[in-house]
C-alpha positions in Angstrom: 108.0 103.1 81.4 104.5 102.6 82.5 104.8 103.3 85.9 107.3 105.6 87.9 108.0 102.8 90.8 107.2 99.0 90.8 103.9 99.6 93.2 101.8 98.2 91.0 103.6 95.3 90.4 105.5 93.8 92.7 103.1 93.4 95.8 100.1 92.6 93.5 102.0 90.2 91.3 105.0 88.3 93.2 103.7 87.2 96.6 103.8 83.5 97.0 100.0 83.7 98.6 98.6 85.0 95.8 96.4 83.1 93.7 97.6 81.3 89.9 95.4 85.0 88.5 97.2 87.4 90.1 101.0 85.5 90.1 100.6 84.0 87.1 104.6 82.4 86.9 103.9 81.2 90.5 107.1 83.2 91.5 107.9 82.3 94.9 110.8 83.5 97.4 109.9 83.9 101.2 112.4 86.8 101.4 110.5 88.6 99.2 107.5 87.9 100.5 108.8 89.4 104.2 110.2 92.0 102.4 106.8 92.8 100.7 105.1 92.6 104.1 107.7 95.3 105.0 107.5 97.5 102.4 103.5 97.7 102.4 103.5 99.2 106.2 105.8 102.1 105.3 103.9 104.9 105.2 106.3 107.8 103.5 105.8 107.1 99.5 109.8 108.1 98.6 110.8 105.2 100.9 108.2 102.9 99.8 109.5 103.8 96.1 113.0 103.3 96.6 112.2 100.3 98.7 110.4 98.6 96.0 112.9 99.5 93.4 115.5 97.7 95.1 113.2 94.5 95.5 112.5 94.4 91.7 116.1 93.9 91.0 116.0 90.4 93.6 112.7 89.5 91.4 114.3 89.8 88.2 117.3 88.2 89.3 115.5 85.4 89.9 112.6 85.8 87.3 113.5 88.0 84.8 109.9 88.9 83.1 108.7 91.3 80.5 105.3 91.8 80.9 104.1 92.8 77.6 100.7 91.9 77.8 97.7 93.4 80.1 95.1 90.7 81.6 91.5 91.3 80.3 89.1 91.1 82.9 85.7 88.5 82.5 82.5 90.0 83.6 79.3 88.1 83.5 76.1 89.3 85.0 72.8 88.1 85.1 70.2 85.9 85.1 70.6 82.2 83.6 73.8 82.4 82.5 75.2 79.2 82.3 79.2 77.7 81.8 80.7 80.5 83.7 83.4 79.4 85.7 87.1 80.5 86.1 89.2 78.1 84.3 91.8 76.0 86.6 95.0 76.4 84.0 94.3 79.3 82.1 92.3 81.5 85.0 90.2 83.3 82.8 86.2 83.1 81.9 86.2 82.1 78.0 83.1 83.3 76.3 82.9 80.0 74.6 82.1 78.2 77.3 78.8 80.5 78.4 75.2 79.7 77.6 72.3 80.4 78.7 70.3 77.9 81.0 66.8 78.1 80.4 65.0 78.7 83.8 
């Protein structure tokens, strides 16, 4: 187990507001998503925990997912870079596409 509770994952991974990088199966359920905005104002962190426990078994109900992969992260900095730009289906930055635009 990677982590002891589902914090990690469930509220930054299964909302249906976020964006295609962050819930990549575009996994939406508006109960969930109430019961996400519920569970992030509880303040005690064994309630939180045992809240969010008992919302990953809805989620993988209705998505069962493995995730068996972690997402790289892209960084690009400086000047004249050019062909950097988040990719619409895949989400990512590929190095492939970067050059560098001569000023």
């Amino acid at each position: 187990m990677d982590w002891p509770t589902p914090s990690t994952l469930l509220p930054d991974g299964y909302h249906s507001e976020l964006d295609a990088l962050s819930n990549g199966i575009r996994y939406s359920n508006p109960a969930v998503d109430e019961e996400l905005e519920r569970i992030e104002k509880i303040g005690d962190a064994k309630q939180k925990a045992a809240a969010l426990i008992d919302l990953e078994q809805v989620v993988m109900k209705d998505a069962p997912v493995v995730p068996f992969l972690y997402p790289h992260v892209s960084q690009v900095r400086g000047e004249n870079i050019g062909g950097a730009f988040i990719h619409p289906i895949y989400g990512s930055i590929s190095a492939a596409w970067l050059y560098r635009a001569d000023s």
